[in-house]
C-alpha positions, 0 to 999 in steps of 0.5 A: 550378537555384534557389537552395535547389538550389544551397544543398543541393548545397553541404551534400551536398558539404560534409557527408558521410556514410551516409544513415539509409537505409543504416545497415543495409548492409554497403558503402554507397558515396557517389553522387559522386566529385567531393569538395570540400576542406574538407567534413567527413566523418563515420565512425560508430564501428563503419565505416570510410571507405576512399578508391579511386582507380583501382583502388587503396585510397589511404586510409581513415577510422576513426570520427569526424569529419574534415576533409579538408583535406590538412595534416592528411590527407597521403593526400588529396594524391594525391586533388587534381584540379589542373584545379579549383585544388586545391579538388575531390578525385577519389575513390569513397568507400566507408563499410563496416560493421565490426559483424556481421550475423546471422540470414543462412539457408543450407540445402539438400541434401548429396547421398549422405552415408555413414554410417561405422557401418552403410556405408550411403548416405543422401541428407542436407540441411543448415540453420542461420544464419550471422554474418558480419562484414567484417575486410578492407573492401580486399579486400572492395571490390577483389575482390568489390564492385568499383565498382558501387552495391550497394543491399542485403547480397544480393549480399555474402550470396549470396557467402558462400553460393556458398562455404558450398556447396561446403565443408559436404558436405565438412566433414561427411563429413570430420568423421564419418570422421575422429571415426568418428561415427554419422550417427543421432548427428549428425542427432540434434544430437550433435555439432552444436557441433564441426560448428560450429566446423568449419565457421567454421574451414574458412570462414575459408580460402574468404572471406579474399580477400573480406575477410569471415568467418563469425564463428558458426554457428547453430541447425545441422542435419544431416537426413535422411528419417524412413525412412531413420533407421528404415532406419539403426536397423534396421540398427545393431540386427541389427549388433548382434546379430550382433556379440553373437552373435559374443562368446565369453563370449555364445557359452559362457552360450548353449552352457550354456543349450542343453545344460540345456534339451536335458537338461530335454527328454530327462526330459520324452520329448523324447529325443535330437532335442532335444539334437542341434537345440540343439547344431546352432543353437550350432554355427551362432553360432559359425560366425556370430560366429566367437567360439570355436575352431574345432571345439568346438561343432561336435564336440558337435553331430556326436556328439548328432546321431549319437547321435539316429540311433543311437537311431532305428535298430533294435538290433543284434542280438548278436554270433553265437557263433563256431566252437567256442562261444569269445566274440569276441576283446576286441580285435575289439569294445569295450564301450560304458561306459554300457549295455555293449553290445559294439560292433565295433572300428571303430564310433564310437558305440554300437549300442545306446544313440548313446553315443560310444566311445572317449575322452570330449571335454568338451561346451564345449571338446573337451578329453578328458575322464577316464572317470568324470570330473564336470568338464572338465580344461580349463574346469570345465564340469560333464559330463552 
């Protein structure tokens, strides 16, 4: 070796810290364990130095520069090999980064996400960065990095991405059930600030051993195919609908619509057909939606549709005179009340005309009504 080897090798010894070349690493840990006394050690501020010896953090250096001479540095006694009279410290020295390290990508699939608005599964991915920075460089060099020379943030990285994995499916999931979110809302960038802060949160549990933390997430985003959201707002809108349909107050401004346009109907010719289909198709919401009592649009369907069949039928003929020339007894037949025809007592509706006999029930809610009455006792609704 000449001399000028012998002179670089001194100053390596004497004058220790990170090499530019590793200004951009999280751990970087010094070539040699063998550590002369006296050399000047230099801990910029944003690291720290930590001292290892056989699997045990001896020590550690803030930022500055530091003789490591043992009346100053008690730690350094435990260091001292006595087979080089005092003068050789046997340690790994480790300097680590304390500053944050950004635009670190993670994505991938979710797998099959429910949506808790329409129970529909849907395969989903998730992309976005992370920062992250070291808060425990003990943990981080005895239950990650261990002894061996790192030469790049991949392998911290990648660590920090095996967790990521297994808690954003999770977090996700947990987070829309537990807040009822839509998955349109949350693909579309809703709730991606809460989603963020969930996941820091829920990090923070699977990293604390390594002495890392994830300190902020960003530019997260939950997605999914373009057919499957069509699929989803499909879905929601026919839920909707049909919800609609079920309100009592759309179910009643439907019933008002159908009985006006079946009566509009009957003026032009349509006759009774028009009515009883009208009626029909309420009575088919109600049983969808379930909005109204049960019996109310359905009594109004029955007796139109009855009347329809009433009218289709050829007249009755008029009651033959009995023997003797007497008239039917009044309590063997009843009058229709509104063309007069006499009908037999146990008929429901008139012969003649479909009108309903007996007492007169409201079209919207089945109250009876009084003869001659304009409107309905019970709900005002105005009577045909």
């Amino acid at each position: 070796m000449g001399l000028f080897d012998g002179i670089k090798g001194e100053t390596q010894q004497q004058f220790i810290a990170r090499p530019d070349s590793s200004k951009d690493l999280v751990l970087f840990k010094w070539p040699e364990t063998n550590i002369r006394m006296m050399s000047v050690v230099t801990v910029q501020p944003d690291e720290w130095a930590y001292f290892i010896k056989q699997g045990q953090v001896v020590g550690y250096l803030e930022g500055g520069q530091h003789k490591l001479d043992g009346a100053q540095i008690p730690f350094l006694g435990g260091l001292i090999d006595s087979f080089t009279g005092g003068n050789v410290l046997m340690a790994e020295l480790y300097f680590v980064s304390s500053r944050e390290f950004a635009n670190n990508k993670f994505g991938g699939s979710m797998g099959e996400v429910e949506d808790p608005d329409t129970g529909e599964v849907v395969r989903c991915g998730v992309y976005g960065e992370f920062v992250f920075q070291v808060f425990d460089p003990a943990k981080l060099i005895l239950n990650l990095v261990g002894t061996q020379m790192i030469t790049s943030n991949d392998f911290i990285i990648d660590a920090i991405k095996d967790q990521l994995t297994k808690i954003l499916r999770a977090t996700v999931n947990g987070k829309m059930k537990a807040e009822s979110w839509s998955l349109i809302d949350v693909t579309s960038g809703t709730y991606t600030l809460e989603l963020e802060q969930a996941i820091v949160t829920t990090a923070g549990h699977y990293l604390e051993p390594f002495g890392l933390q994830i300190t902020r997430i960003e530019d997260f985003l939950v997605n999914m195919d373009d057919a499957d959201r069509q699929r989803l707002l499909d879905l929601k809108d026919r839920m909707a609908k049909m919800r609609l349909a079920g309100d009592p107050r759309y179910m009643a401004a439907g019933q008002t619509e159908a009985m006006f346009g079946a009566a509009e109907g009957m003026a032009q010719g349509g006759g009774g057909a028009n009515m009883a289909g009208l009626f029909v198709g309420a009575g088919l919401g109600q049983t969808v939606g379930g909005g109204l009592q049960s019996g109310q649009v359905q009594t109004a369907a029955t007796q139109a549709a009855a009347a329809e069949q009433a009218a289709a039928a050829p007249a009755a003929p008029a009651p033959a005179a009995a023997a003797g020339g007497a008239a039917p007894s009044a309590a063997a037949a009843v009058a229709c009340s509104n063309c007069g025809t006499v009908n037999p007592v146990d008929a429901k509706f008139c012969s003649n005309c479909g009108t309903a006999l007996g007492p007169k029930h409201c079209t919207n809610c089945g109250a009876v009504v009084p003869e001659g009455a304009k409107f309905c006792p019970e709900c005002g609704t105005a009577q045909g």
